[in-house]
N, C-alpha and C positions, 0 to 999 in steps of 0.2 A: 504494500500500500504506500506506503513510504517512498519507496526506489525512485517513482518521478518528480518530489517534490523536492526543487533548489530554492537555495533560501541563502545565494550567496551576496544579493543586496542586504542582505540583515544582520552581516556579519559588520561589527563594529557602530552599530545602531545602539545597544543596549547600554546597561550599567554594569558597571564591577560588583561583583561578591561584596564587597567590602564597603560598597556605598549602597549598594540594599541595604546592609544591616543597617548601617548611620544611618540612610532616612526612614527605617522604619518608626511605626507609629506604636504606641502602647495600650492595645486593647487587651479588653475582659469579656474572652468567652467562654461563658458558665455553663454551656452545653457539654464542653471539649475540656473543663476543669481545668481554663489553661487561665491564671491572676491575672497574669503579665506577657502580651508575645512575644513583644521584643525581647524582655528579661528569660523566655523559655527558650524562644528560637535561640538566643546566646548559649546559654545552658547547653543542649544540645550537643553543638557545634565545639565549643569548648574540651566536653566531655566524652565526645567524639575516640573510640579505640577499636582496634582491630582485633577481634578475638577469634578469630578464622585466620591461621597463619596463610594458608594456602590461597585463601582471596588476596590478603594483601598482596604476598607474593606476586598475584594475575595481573593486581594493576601498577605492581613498582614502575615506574619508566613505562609503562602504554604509549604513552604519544613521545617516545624519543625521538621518532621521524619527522614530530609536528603536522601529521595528516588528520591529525582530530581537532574538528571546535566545538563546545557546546555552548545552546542556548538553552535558556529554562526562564520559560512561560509563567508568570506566576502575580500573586500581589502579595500584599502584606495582610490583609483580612480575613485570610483563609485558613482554619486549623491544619490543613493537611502541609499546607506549604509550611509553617510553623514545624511541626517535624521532621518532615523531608529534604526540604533545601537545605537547612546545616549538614546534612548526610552526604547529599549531592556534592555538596562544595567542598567539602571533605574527600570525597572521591577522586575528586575530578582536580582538586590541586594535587596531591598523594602523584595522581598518572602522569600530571604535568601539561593536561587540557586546558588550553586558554578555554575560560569559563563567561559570559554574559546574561545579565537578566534584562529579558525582556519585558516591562509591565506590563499585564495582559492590556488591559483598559486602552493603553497607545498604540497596540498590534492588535487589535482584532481581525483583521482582516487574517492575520498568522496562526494565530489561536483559531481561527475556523474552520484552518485545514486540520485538527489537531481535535474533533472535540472526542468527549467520550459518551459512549452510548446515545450521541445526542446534543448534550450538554456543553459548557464550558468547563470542566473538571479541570481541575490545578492542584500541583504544580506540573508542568510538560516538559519534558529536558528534550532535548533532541541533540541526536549527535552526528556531525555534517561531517564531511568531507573537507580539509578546511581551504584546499585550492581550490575546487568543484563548487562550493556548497550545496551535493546533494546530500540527503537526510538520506543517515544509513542505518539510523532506529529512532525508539524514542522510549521512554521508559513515562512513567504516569500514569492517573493523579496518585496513587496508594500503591502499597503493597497488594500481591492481588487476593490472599484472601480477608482484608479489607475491605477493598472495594467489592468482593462477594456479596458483602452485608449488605449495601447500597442496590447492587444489580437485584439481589433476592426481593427488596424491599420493592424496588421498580415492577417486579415480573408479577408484584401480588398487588400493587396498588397503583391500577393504572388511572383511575382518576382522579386527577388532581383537585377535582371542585369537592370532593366528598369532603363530607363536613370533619371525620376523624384525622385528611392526609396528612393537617399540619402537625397534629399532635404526636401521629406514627411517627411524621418522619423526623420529629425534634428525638424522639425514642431511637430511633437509628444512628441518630448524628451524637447522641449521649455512647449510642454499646460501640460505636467506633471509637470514640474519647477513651473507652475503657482500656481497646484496642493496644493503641500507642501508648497508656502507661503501664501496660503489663511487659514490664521490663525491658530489656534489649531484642524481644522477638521481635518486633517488627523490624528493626536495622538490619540484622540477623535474615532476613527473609530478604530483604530489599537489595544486600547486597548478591546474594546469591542470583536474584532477577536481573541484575546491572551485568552481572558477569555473564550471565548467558546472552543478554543483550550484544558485551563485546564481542564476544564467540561469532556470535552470531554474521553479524558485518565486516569479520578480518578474517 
């Protein structure tokens, strides 16, 4: 799906890793048990270790060639990108990937190629070609079975006007919250996804 979309206008359009964090904003979302996002997404990112010798291993030096760039699709109001993107940026300097975020809200037109089930799901990383800029994966918005939760919830509540949807799906967006703080499984899951993602395209 991926293989015809170039995306090498986009390359040097974004933000640095390091200036997302700076402008991010400091929300409380009590659905996702998260006080502070900024203060968590740090957390994170900071706390960030490899405890799969053999993944790190896969990704020491990845892009010694300089044939990879990543973009990652994202904002700052989103719980998933609050756990994910310290992970990705983690990754992806580790390999030595020049990394850019792109704010979903200024690219939609890119994020459309991109959505999930439908949707606008965030955070998207996609990882280009970085002479080419064709997209030779992408990994996102969740770990997948995560995002199971989310799919299951879709496949049994297909109308949105029903009077219970919002309440189910504040109920869904709470047992994903529970998700991401049961310990290091989700990074644990996520990197084993990343790694078969590179497999996959080298």
């Amino acid at each position: 799906m991926t293989m015809s979309i170039h995306l090498r206008h986009k390359i040097g359009q974004g933000i640095s890793p390091r200036q997302f964090m700076e402008g991010m904003r400091s929300l409380e979302m009590k659905l996702s048990r998260i006080p502070n996002t900024k203060e968590q997404f740090r957390q994170v990112y900071d706390r960030f270790q490899w405890e799969d010798q053999e993944v790190r291993r896969f990704f020491a030096g990845r892009n010694e060639h300089g044939q990879l760039h990543c973009l990652i699709l994202c904002t700052d109001w989103c719980p998933d990108v609050i756990w994910n993107v310290p992970v990705l940026f983690r990754v992806m300097e580790y390999s030595g990937i020049p990394t850019e975020v792109l704010i979903m809200e200024e690219h939609l037109e890119t994020m459309d190629l991109f959505l999930t089930d439908g949707g606008r799901a965030q955070p998207i990383a996609l990882f280009l070609n970085a002479a080419t800029g064709a997209v030779l994966g992408q990994w996102g918005a969740r770990p997948a079975y995560i995002q199971n939760v989310m799919d299951e919830f879709k496949r049994n509540h297909a109308d949105k006007q029903a009077d219970s949807y919002q309440e189910l799906l504040d109920q869904v967006y709470t047992r994903i919250g529970e998700l991401y703080h049961d310990g290091n499984e989700y990074r644990k899951v996520m990197l084993q996804e990343l790694k078969e993602r590179f497999t996959s395209f080298e």
